[in-house]
C-alpha positions as a LaTeX table, in Angstrom:
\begin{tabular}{lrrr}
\hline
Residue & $x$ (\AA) & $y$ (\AA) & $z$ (\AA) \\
\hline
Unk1 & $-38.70$ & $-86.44$ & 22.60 \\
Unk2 & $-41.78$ & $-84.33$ & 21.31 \\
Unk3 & $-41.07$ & $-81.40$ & 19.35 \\
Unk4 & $-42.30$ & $-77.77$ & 20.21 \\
Unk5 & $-44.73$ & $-76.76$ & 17.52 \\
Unk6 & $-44.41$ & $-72.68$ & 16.41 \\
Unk7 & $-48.22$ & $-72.91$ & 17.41 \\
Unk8 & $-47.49$ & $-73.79$ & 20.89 \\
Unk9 & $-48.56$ & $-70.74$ & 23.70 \\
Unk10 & $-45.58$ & $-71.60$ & 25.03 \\
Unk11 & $-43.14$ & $-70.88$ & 22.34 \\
Unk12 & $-45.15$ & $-68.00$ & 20.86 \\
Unk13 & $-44.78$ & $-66.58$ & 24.21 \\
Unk14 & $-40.71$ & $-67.07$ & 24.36 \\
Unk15 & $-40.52$ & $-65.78$ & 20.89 \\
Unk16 & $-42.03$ & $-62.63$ & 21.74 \\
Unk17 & $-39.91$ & $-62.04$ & 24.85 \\
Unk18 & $-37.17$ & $-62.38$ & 22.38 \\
Unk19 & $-38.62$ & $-59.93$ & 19.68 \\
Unk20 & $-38.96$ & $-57.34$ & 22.45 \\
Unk21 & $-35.56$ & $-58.07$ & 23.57 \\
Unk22 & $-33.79$ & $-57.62$ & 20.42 \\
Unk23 & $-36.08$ & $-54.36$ & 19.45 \\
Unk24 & $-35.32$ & $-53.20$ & 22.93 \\
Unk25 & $-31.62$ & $-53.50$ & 22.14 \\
Unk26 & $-31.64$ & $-52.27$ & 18.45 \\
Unk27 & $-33.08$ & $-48.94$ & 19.30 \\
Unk28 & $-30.66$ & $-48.44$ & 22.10 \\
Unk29 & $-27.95$ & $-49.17$ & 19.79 \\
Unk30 & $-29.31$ & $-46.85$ & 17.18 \\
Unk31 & $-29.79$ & $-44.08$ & 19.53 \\
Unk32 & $-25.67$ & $-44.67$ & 20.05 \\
Unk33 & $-25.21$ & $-44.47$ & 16.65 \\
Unk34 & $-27.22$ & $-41.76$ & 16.08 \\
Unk35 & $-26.09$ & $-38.94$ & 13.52 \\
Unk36 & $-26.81$ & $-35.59$ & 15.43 \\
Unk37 & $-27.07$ & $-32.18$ & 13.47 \\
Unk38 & $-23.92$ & $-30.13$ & 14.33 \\
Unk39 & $-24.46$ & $-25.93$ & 15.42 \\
Unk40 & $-21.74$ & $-24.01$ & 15.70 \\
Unk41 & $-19.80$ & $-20.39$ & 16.70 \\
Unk42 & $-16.60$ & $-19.03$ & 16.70 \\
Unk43 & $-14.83$ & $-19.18$ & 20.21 \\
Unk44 & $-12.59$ & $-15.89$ & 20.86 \\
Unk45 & $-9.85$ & $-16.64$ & 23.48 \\
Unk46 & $-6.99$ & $-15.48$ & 24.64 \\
Unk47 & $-2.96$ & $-17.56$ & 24.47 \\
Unk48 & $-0.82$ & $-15.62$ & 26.51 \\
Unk49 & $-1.40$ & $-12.02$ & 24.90 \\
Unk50 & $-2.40$ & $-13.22$ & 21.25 \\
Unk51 & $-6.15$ & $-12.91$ & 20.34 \\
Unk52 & $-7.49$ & $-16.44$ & 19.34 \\
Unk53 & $-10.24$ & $-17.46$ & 17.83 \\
Unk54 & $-11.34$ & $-21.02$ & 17.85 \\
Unk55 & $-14.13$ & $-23.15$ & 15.56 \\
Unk56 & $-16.90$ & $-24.79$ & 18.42 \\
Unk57 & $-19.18$ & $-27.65$ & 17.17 \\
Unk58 & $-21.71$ & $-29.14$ & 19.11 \\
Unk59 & $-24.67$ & $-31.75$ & 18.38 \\
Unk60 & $-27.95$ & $-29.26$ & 18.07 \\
Unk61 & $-29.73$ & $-28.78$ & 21.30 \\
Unk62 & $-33.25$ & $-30.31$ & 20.97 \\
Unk63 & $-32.02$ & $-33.05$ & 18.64 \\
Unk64 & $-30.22$ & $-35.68$ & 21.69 \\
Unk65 & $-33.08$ & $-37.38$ & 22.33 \\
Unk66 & $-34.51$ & $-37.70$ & 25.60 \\
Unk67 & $-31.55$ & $-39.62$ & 27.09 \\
Unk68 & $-29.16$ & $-37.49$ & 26.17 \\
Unk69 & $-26.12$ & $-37.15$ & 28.50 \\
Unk70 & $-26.41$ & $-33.68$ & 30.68 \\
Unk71 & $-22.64$ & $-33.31$ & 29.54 \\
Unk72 & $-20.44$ & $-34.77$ & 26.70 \\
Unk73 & $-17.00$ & $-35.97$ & 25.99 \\
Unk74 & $-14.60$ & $-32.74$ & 24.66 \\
Unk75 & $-12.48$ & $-33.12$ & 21.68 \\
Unk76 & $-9.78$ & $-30.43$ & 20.88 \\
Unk77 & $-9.03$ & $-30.46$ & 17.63 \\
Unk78 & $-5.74$ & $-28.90$ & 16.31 \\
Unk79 & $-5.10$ & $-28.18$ & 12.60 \\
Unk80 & $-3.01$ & $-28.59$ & 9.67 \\
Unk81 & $-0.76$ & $-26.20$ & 8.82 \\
Unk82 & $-3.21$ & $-24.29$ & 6.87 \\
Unk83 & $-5.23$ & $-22.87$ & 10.08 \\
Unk84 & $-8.23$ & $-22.03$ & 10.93 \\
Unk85 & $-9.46$ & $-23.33$ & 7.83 \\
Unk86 & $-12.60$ & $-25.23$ & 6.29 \\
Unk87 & $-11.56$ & $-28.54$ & 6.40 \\
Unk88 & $-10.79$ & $-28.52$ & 10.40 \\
Unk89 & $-14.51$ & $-26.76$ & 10.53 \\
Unk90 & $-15.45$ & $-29.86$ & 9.04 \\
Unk91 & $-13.90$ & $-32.36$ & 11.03 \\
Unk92 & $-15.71$ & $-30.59$ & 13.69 \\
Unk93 & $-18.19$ & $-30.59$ & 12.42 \\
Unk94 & $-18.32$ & $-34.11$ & 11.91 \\
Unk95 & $-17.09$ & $-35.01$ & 15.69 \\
Unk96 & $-20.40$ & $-33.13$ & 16.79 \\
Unk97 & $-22.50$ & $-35.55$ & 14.39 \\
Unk98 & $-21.32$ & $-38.22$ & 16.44 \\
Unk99 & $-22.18$ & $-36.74$ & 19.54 \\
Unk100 & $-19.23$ & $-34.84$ & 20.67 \\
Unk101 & $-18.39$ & $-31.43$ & 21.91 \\
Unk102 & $-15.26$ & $-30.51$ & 19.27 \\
Unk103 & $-13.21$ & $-27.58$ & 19.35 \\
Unk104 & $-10.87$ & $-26.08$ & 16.52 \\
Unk105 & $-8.10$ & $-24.44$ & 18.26 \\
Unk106 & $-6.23$ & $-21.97$ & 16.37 \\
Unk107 & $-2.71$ & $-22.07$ & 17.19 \\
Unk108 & $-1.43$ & $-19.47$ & 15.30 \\
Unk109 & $-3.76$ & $-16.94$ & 16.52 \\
Unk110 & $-6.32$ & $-14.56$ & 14.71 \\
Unk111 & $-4.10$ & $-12.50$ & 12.92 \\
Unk112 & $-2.65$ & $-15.34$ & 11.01 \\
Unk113 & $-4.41$ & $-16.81$ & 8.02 \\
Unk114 & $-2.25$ & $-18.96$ & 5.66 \\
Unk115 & $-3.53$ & $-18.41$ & 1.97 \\
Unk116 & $-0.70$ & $-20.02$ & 0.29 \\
Unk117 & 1.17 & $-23.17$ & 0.80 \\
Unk118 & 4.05 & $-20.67$ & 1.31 \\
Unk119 & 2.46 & $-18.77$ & 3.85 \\
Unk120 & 1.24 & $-21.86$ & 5.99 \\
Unk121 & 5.28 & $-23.20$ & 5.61 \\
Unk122 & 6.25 & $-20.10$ & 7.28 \\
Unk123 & 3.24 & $-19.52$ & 9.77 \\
Unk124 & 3.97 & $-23.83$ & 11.09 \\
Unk125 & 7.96 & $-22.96$ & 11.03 \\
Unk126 & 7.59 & $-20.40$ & 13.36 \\
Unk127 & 6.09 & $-22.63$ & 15.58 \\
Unk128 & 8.31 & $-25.92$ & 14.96 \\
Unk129 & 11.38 & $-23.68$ & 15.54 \\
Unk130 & 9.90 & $-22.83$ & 18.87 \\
Unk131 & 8.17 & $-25.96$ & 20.41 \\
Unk132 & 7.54 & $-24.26$ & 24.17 \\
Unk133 & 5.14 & $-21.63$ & 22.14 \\
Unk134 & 3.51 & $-24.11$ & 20.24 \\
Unk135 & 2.70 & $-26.35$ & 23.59 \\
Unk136 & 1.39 & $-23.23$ & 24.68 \\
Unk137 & $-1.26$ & $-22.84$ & 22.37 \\
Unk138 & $-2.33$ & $-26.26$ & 22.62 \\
Unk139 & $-2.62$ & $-25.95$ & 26.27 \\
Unk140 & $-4.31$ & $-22.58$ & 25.98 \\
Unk141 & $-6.92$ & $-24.35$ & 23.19 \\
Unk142 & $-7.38$ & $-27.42$ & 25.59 \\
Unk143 & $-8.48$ & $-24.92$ & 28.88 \\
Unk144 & $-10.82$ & $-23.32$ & 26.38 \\
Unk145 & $-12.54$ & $-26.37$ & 25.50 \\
Unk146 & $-12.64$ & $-27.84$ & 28.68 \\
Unk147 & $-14.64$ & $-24.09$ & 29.49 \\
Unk148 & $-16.93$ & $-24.47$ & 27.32 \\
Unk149 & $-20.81$ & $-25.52$ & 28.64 \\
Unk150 & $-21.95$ & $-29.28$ & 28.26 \\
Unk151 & $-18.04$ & $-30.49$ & 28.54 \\
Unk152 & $-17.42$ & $-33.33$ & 30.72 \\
Unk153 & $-13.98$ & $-32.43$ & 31.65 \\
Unk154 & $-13.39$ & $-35.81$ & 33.29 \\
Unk155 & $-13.34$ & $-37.03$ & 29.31 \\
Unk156 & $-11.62$ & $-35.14$ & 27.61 \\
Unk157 & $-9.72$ & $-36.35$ & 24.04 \\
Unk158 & $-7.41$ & $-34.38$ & 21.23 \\
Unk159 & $-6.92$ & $-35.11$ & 17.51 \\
Unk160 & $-4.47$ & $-33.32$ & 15.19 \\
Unk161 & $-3.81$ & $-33.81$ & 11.45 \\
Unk162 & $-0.73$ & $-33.27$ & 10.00 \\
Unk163 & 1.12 & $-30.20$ & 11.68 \\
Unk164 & $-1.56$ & $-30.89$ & 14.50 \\
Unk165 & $-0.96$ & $-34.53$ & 14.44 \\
Unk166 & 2.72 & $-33.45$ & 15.80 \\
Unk167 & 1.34 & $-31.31$ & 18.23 \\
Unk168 & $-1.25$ & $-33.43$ & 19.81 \\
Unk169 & 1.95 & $-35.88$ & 20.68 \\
Unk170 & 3.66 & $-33.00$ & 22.45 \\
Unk171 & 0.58 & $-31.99$ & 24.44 \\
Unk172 & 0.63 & $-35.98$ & 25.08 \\
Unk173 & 4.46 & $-35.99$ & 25.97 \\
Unk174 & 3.32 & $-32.78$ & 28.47 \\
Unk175 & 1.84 & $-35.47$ & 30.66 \\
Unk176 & $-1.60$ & $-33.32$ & 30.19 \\
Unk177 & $-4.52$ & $-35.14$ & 32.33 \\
Unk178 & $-6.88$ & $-35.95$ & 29.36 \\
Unk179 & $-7.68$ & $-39.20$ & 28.28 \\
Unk180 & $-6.42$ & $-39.63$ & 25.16 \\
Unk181 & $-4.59$ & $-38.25$ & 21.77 \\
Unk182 & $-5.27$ & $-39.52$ & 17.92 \\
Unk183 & $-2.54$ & $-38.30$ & 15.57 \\
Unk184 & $-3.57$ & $-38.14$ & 12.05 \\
Unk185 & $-0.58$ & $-38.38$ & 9.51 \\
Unk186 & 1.32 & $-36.14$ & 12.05 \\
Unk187 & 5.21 & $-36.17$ & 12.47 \\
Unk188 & 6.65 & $-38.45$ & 14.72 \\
Unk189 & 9.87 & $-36.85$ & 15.46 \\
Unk190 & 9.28 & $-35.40$ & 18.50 \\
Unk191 & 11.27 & $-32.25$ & 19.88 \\
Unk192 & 12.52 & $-34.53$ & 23.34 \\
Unk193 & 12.05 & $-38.35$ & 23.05 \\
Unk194 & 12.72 & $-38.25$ & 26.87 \\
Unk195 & 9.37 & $-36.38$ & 27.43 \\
Unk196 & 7.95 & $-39.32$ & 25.91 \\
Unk197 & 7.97 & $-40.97$ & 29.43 \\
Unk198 & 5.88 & $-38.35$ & 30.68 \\
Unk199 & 2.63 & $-39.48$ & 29.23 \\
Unk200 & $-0.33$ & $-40.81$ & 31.01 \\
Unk201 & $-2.93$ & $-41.02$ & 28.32 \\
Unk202 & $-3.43$ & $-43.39$ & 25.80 \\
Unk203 & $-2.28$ & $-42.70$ & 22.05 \\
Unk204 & $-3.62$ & $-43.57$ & 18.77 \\
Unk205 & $-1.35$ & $-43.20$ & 15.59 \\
Unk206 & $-2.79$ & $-43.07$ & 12.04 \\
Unk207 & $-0.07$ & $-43.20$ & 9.38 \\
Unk208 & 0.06 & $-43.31$ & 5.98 \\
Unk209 & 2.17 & $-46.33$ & 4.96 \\
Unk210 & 3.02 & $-44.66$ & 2.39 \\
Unk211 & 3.74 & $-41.01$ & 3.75 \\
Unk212 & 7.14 & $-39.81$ & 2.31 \\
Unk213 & 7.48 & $-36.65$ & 4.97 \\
Unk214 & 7.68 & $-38.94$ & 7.87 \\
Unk215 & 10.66 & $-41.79$ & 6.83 \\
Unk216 & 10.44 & $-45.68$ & 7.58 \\
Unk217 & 13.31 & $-44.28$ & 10.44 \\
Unk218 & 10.98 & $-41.94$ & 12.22 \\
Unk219 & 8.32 & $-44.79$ & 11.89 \\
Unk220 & 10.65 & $-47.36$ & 13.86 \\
Unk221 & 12.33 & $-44.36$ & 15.95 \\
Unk222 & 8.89 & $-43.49$ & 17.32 \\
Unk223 & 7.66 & $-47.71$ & 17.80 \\
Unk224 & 11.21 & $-48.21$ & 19.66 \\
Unk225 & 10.71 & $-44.65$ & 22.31 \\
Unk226 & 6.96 & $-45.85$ & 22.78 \\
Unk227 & 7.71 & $-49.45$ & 24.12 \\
Unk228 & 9.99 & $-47.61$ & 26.29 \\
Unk229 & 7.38 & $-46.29$ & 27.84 \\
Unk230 & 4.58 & $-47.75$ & 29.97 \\
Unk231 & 1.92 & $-45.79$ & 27.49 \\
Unk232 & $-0.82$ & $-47.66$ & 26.43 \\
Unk233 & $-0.05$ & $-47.06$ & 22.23 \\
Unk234 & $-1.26$ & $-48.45$ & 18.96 \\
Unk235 & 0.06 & $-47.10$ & 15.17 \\
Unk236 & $-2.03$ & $-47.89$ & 12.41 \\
Unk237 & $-0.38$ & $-47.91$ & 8.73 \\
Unk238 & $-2.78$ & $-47.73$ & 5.82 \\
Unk239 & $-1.70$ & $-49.06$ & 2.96 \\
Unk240 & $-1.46$ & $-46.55$ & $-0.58$ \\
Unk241 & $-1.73$ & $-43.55$ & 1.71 \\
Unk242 & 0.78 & $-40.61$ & 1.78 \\
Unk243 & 0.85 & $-37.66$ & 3.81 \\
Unk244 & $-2.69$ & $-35.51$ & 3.68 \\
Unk245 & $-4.91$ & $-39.02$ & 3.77 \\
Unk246 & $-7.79$ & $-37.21$ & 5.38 \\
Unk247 & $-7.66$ & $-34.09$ & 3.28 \\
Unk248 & $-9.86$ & $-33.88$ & 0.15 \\
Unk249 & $-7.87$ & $-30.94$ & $-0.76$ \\
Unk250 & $-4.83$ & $-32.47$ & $-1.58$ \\
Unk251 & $-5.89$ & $-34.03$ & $-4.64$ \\
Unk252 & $-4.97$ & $-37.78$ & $-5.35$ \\
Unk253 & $-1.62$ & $-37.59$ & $-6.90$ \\
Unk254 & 0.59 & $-39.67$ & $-4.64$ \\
Unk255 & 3.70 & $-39.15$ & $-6.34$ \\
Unk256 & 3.12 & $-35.39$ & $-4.99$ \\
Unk257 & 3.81 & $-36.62$ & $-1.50$ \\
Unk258 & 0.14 & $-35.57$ & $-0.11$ \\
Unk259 & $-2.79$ & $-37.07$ & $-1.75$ \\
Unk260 & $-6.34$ & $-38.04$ & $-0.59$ \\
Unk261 & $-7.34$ & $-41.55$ & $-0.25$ \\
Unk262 & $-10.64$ & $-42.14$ & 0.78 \\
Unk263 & $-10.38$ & $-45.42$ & 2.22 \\
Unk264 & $-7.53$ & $-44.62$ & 4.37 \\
Unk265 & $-10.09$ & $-41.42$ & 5.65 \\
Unk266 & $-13.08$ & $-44.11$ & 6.23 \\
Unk267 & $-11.34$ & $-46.07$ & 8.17 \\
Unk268 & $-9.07$ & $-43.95$ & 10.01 \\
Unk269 & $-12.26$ & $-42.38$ & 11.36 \\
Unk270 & $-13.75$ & $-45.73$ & 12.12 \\
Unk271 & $-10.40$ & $-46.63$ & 14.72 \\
Unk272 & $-10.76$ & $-43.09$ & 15.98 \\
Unk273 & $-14.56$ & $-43.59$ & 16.87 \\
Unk274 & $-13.41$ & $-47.11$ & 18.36 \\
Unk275 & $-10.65$ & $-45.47$ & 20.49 \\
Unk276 & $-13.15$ & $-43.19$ & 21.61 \\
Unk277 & $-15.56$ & $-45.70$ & 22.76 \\
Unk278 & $-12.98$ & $-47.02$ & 24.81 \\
Unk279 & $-11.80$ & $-43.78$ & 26.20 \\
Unk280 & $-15.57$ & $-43.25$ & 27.15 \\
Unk281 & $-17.20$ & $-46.38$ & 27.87 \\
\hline
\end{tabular}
Protein backbone atom coordinates (compact mmCIF):
# COMPACT_ATOMS: atom_id res chain seq x y z
CA UNK A 1 0.00 0.00 0.00
CA UNK A 2 1.60 3.51 -0.86
CA UNK A 3 1.30 6.10 1.61
CA UNK A 4 -0.30 9.64 0.97
CA UNK A 5 2.46 12.18 1.27
CA UNK A 6 1.24 15.77 3.14
CA UNK A 7 2.65 17.13 -0.28
CA UNK A 8 0.17 15.33 -2.28
CA UNK A 9 -2.66 17.89 -4.24
CA UNK A 10 -4.80 15.50 -3.20
CA UNK A 11 -4.50 15.54 0.48
CA UNK A 12 -3.67 19.26 0.70
CA UNK A 13 -6.91 19.63 -0.96
CA UNK A 14 -8.96 17.29 1.72
CA UNK A 15 -7.15 19.03 4.46
CA UNK A 16 -8.39 22.27 3.52
CA UNK A 17 -12.01 21.17 3.08
CA UNK A 18 -11.54 20.11 6.60
CA UNK A 19 -9.95 23.45 7.92
CA UNK A 20 -12.92 25.28 6.41
CA UNK A 21 -15.20 22.85 7.91
CA UNK A 22 -14.09 23.06 11.38
CA UNK A 23 -13.65 27.12 11.13
CA UNK A 24 -17.08 27.07 9.60
CA UNK A 25 -18.34 25.26 12.69
CA UNK A 26 -16.25 27.08 15.41
CA UNK A 27 -17.59 30.45 14.57
CA UNK A 28 -21.11 29.19 14.52
CA UNK A 29 -20.57 27.79 17.83
CA UNK A 30 -19.03 30.94 19.13
CA UNK A 31 -21.71 33.08 17.83
CA UNK A 32 -24.00 30.56 20.28
CA UNK A 33 -21.90 31.21 22.92
CA UNK A 34 -21.65 34.59 22.47
CA UNK A 35 -21.69 37.03 25.62
CA UNK A 36 -24.19 39.86 24.58
CA UNK A 37 -24.19 43.33 26.47
CA UNK A 38 -27.41 43.47 28.59
CA UNK A 39 -29.80 47.12 28.41
CA UNK A 40 -32.32 47.47 30.59
CA UNK A 41 -35.70 49.49 32.11
CA UNK A 42 -38.02 49.19 34.68
CA UNK A 43 -41.40 47.53 33.57
CA UNK A 44 -44.55 49.20 35.46
CA UNK A 45 -47.54 46.75 35.48
CA UNK A 46 -50.42 46.20 37.00
CA UNK A 47 -51.49 42.57 39.50
CA UNK A 48 -54.97 42.85 40.10
CA UNK A 49 -55.14 46.55 41.56
CA UNK A 50 -51.45 46.72 43.03
CA UNK A 51 -48.95 48.90 41.04
CA UNK A 52 -45.92 46.68 39.96
CA UNK A 53 -42.92 47.37 38.79
CA UNK A 54 -40.74 44.81 37.21
CA UNK A 55 -36.65 44.72 36.27
CA UNK A 56 -36.49 44.00 32.03
CA UNK A 57 -33.09 42.84 30.61
CA UNK A 58 -32.46 42.33 27.19
CA UNK A 59 -29.18 41.59 24.99
CA UNK A 60 -28.34 45.32 23.42
CA UNK A 61 -29.92 45.90 20.11
CA UNK A 62 -27.13 46.27 17.48
CA UNK A 63 -24.88 43.81 19.30
CA UNK A 64 -26.83 40.09 17.96
CA UNK A 65 -24.99 39.81 15.12
CA UNK A 66 -26.43 39.54 11.85
CA UNK A 67 -28.20 36.21 12.53
CA UNK A 68 -29.78 37.13 15.32
CA UNK A 69 -33.21 35.55 16.00
CA UNK A 70 -36.19 38.24 15.11
CA UNK A 71 -37.55 37.04 18.63
CA UNK A 72 -36.02 35.34 21.77
CA UNK A 73 -36.80 32.87 24.41
CA UNK A 74 -38.58 34.82 27.72
CA UNK A 75 -37.40 34.11 31.13
CA UNK A 76 -39.48 35.34 34.19
CA UNK A 77 -37.53 35.63 36.88
CA UNK A 78 -39.04 35.73 40.45
CA UNK A 79 -37.05 36.81 43.54
CA UNK A 80 -35.88 36.08 46.89
CA UNK A 81 -37.55 37.28 49.59
CA UNK A 82 -35.71 40.46 49.58
CA UNK A 83 -37.58 41.96 46.32
CA UNK A 84 -36.97 43.90 43.81
CA UNK A 85 -33.51 43.97 44.71
CA UNK A 86 -29.88 44.10 43.09
CA UNK A 87 -29.02 40.73 43.01
CA UNK A 88 -32.30 39.58 40.89
CA UNK A 89 -31.21 42.80 38.56
CA UNK A 90 -28.24 40.86 38.20
CA UNK A 91 -29.36 37.58 37.41
CA UNK A 92 -31.10 39.40 34.74
CA UNK A 93 -28.88 40.80 33.83
CA UNK A 94 -26.85 37.94 33.29
CA UNK A 95 -29.81 35.82 31.44
CA UNK A 96 -29.68 38.75 28.77
CA UNK A 97 -25.75 38.13 28.34
CA UNK A 98 -26.64 34.86 27.22
CA UNK A 99 -29.08 35.90 24.87
CA UNK A 100 -32.31 35.95 26.63
CA UNK A 101 -35.19 38.25 27.16
CA UNK A 102 -35.37 38.13 31.35
CA UNK A 103 -37.85 39.70 33.40
CA UNK A 104 -37.74 40.49 37.29
CA UNK A 105 -41.21 40.28 38.46
CA UNK A 106 -41.96 41.92 41.61
CA UNK A 107 -44.37 40.04 43.54
CA UNK A 108 -44.88 42.08 46.29
CA UNK A 109 -45.66 45.10 44.38
CA UNK A 110 -44.07 48.70 44.31
CA UNK A 111 -44.91 49.82 47.54
CA UNK A 112 -43.03 47.08 49.21
CA UNK A 113 -39.29 47.23 49.63
CA UNK A 114 -37.76 44.86 52.26
CA UNK A 115 -34.69 46.68 53.94
CA UNK A 116 -34.26 44.32 56.70
CA UNK A 117 -34.20 40.62 56.99
CA UNK A 118 -37.22 41.35 59.25
CA UNK A 119 -39.06 43.20 56.85
CA UNK A 120 -38.54 40.67 53.87
CA UNK A 121 -39.81 37.72 56.69
CA UNK A 122 -42.93 39.61 56.96
CA UNK A 123 -43.37 41.00 53.29
CA UNK A 124 -42.76 36.68 51.96
CA UNK A 125 -45.23 35.59 55.02
CA UNK A 126 -47.86 37.50 53.78
CA UNK A 127 -47.65 35.82 50.74
CA UNK A 128 -46.89 32.08 51.99
CA UNK A 129 -49.94 32.48 54.28
CA UNK A 130 -51.93 33.23 51.20
CA UNK A 131 -50.70 31.01 48.24
CA UNK A 132 -53.83 32.01 45.67
CA UNK A 133 -52.29 35.79 45.91
CA UNK A 134 -48.95 34.79 45.46
CA UNK A 135 -49.89 32.55 42.15
CA UNK A 136 -51.40 35.62 41.19
CA UNK A 137 -48.51 37.66 40.93
CA UNK A 138 -46.56 35.15 39.25
CA UNK A 139 -49.17 34.82 36.68
CA UNK A 140 -49.59 38.56 36.41
CA UNK A 141 -45.41 38.80 36.04
CA UNK A 142 -45.49 35.88 33.42
CA UNK A 143 -48.40 37.88 31.00
CA UNK A 144 -46.08 40.85 31.36
CA UNK A 145 -43.16 39.19 30.05
CA UNK A 146 -44.72 37.32 27.53
CA UNK A 147 -45.93 41.32 26.41
CA UNK A 148 -42.99 42.49 26.14
CA UNK A 149 -41.40 43.11 22.27
CA UNK A 150 -38.82 40.47 20.87
CA UNK A 151 -40.55 37.56 23.19
CA UNK A 152 -41.15 34.37 21.54
CA UNK A 153 -44.06 33.38 23.57
CA UNK A 154 -44.01 29.86 22.13
CA UNK A 155 -40.64 29.58 24.55
CA UNK A 156 -41.19 30.76 27.33
CA UNK A 157 -39.10 29.57 30.80
CA UNK A 158 -39.20 30.77 34.75
CA UNK A 159 -36.47 30.67 37.42
CA UNK A 160 -36.91 31.55 41.12
CA UNK A 161 -34.36 31.58 43.97
CA UNK A 162 -35.21 30.92 47.25
CA UNK A 163 -38.79 32.37 48.12
CA UNK A 164 -39.07 32.44 44.18
CA UNK A 165 -37.70 29.03 43.83
CA UNK A 166 -41.11 28.00 45.78
CA UNK A 167 -43.08 29.99 43.66
CA UNK A 168 -41.88 29.03 40.29
CA UNK A 169 -43.10 25.26 41.43
CA UNK A 170 -46.58 26.60 42.11
CA UNK A 171 -46.83 28.49 38.82
CA UNK A 172 -45.50 24.90 37.54
CA UNK A 173 -48.17 22.93 39.66
CA UNK A 174 -50.81 25.73 37.90
CA UNK A 175 -50.38 23.65 34.78
CA UNK A 176 -49.18 27.18 33.13
CA UNK A 177 -48.34 26.52 29.22
CA UNK A 178 -44.59 27.52 29.35
CA UNK A 179 -41.93 25.30 28.78
CA UNK A 180 -40.17 24.98 31.66
CA UNK A 181 -39.33 26.01 35.53
CA UNK A 182 -35.64 26.02 37.34
CA UNK A 183 -35.96 26.28 41.11
CA UNK A 184 -32.96 27.61 42.78
CA UNK A 185 -32.63 26.53 46.53
CA UNK A 186 -36.47 27.07 46.69
CA UNK A 187 -38.82 25.17 49.17
CA UNK A 188 -40.16 22.09 48.18
CA UNK A 189 -43.13 21.82 50.32
CA UNK A 190 -45.65 22.73 48.20
CA UNK A 191 -49.12 24.25 49.39
CA UNK A 192 -51.23 21.00 47.47
CA UNK A 193 -49.04 17.98 46.47
CA UNK A 194 -52.18 16.98 44.42
CA UNK A 195 -51.65 20.04 42.08
CA UNK A 196 -48.48 18.46 41.44
CA UNK A 197 -50.26 16.31 38.73
CA UNK A 198 -51.23 19.29 37.00
CA UNK A 199 -47.95 20.11 35.40
CA UNK A 200 -47.06 19.96 31.82
CA UNK A 201 -43.65 21.53 31.72
CA UNK A 202 -40.51 20.22 32.52
CA UNK A 203 -38.74 21.06 35.99
CA UNK A 204 -35.29 21.58 37.03
CA UNK A 205 -34.38 21.50 40.86
CA UNK A 206 -31.14 22.99 42.23
CA UNK A 207 -30.62 22.17 45.91
CA UNK A 208 -28.20 22.70 48.25
CA UNK A 209 -27.23 19.32 49.75
CA UNK A 210 -26.59 20.90 52.45
CA UNK A 211 -29.60 23.44 52.87
CA UNK A 212 -30.92 23.20 56.51
CA UNK A 213 -34.44 25.23 55.68
CA UNK A 214 -35.58 22.57 53.37
CA UNK A 215 -35.13 18.94 55.55
CA UNK A 216 -33.79 15.53 54.02
CA UNK A 217 -38.00 14.83 54.47
CA UNK A 218 -39.10 17.57 52.14
CA UNK A 219 -36.16 16.40 49.84
CA UNK A 220 -37.64 12.71 49.61
CA UNK A 221 -41.39 14.11 50.07
CA UNK A 222 -40.94 16.16 46.91
CA UNK A 223 -38.72 12.99 44.77
CA UNK A 224 -41.71 10.54 45.94
CA UNK A 225 -44.95 13.31 44.61
CA UNK A 226 -42.76 13.91 41.37
CA UNK A 227 -42.48 10.18 40.19
CA UNK A 228 -46.08 10.28 40.78
CA UNK A 229 -46.40 12.31 38.18
CA UNK A 230 -45.78 11.92 34.45
CA UNK A 231 -43.47 15.34 34.65
CA UNK A 232 -40.41 15.21 33.00
CA UNK A 233 -38.09 16.22 36.49
CA UNK A 234 -34.47 16.25 37.50
CA UNK A 235 -33.07 17.57 41.27
CA UNK A 236 -29.62 18.41 41.44
CA UNK A 237 -27.86 18.37 45.08
CA UNK A 238 -24.58 20.23 45.35
CA UNK A 239 -22.50 19.16 47.74
CA UNK A 240 -21.23 21.94 50.83
CA UNK A 241 -24.09 24.18 49.77
CA UNK A 242 -26.80 25.55 52.17
CA UNK A 243 -29.63 27.65 51.52
CA UNK A 244 -28.62 31.17 49.57
CA UNK A 245 -25.92 29.15 47.15
CA UNK A 246 -26.37 31.72 44.44
CA UNK A 247 -26.34 34.78 46.63
CA UNK A 248 -23.02 36.60 47.20
CA UNK A 249 -24.76 38.41 49.88
CA UNK A 250 -25.10 35.85 52.24
CA UNK A 251 -21.64 35.61 53.19
CA UNK A 252 -19.92 32.10 53.47
CA UNK A 253 -20.68 31.03 56.93
CA UNK A 254 -22.52 27.75 56.53
CA UNK A 255 -23.20 27.11 59.99
CA UNK A 256 -25.56 30.35 59.52
CA UNK A 257 -27.86 28.26 57.40
CA UNK A 258 -27.39 30.58 54.10
CA UNK A 259 -23.97 30.98 52.78
CA UNK A 260 -22.48 31.54 49.27
CA UNK A 261 -20.60 28.90 47.55
CA UNK A 262 -19.33 29.71 44.38
CA UNK A 263 -19.01 26.46 42.88
CA UNK A 264 -22.42 25.41 43.64
CA UNK A 265 -23.43 29.08 41.68
CA UNK A 266 -21.04 28.03 38.57
CA UNK A 267 -22.47 25.14 38.07
CA UNK A 268 -25.95 25.54 38.93
CA UNK A 269 -25.93 28.11 36.11
CA UNK A 270 -24.17 25.75 33.80
CA UNK A 271 -27.41 22.90 34.25
CA UNK A 272 -29.72 25.86 33.94
CA UNK A 273 -28.11 27.01 30.53
CA UNK A 274 -28.19 23.14 29.57
CA UNK A 275 -31.93 22.84 30.48
CA UNK A 276 -32.44 25.74 28.46
CA UNK A 277 -30.85 24.45 25.42
CA UNK A 278 -33.08 21.70 25.58
CA UNK A 279 -36.17 23.68 26.22
CA UNK A 280 -35.09 25.68 23.02
CA UNK A 281 -33.32 23.58 20.69
Amino acid sequence: MKKLLLSSPVMIAALSLMLMTTLSGQSKDDDDDAAYEAESRTVAYKAGDTECEGYLAQPKLGETGPTAPAKRPGVLVIHDWMGVSAELKRKCDQLAGAGYIAFGADVYGKAVRPASVKEAGEASGKFKSDPKLLRARVAAGLETLKKQPGVDTNKIAAIGFCFGGTAVLDIACSGADIDGVVSFHGGLKLADAKEMQNIKCKVLVLHGADDPFVPEADVNAFIKEMRATKADWQLHLYSGAVHSFTNPGAGGDNSKGAAYNKSADERSWDDMEQFFDELFE
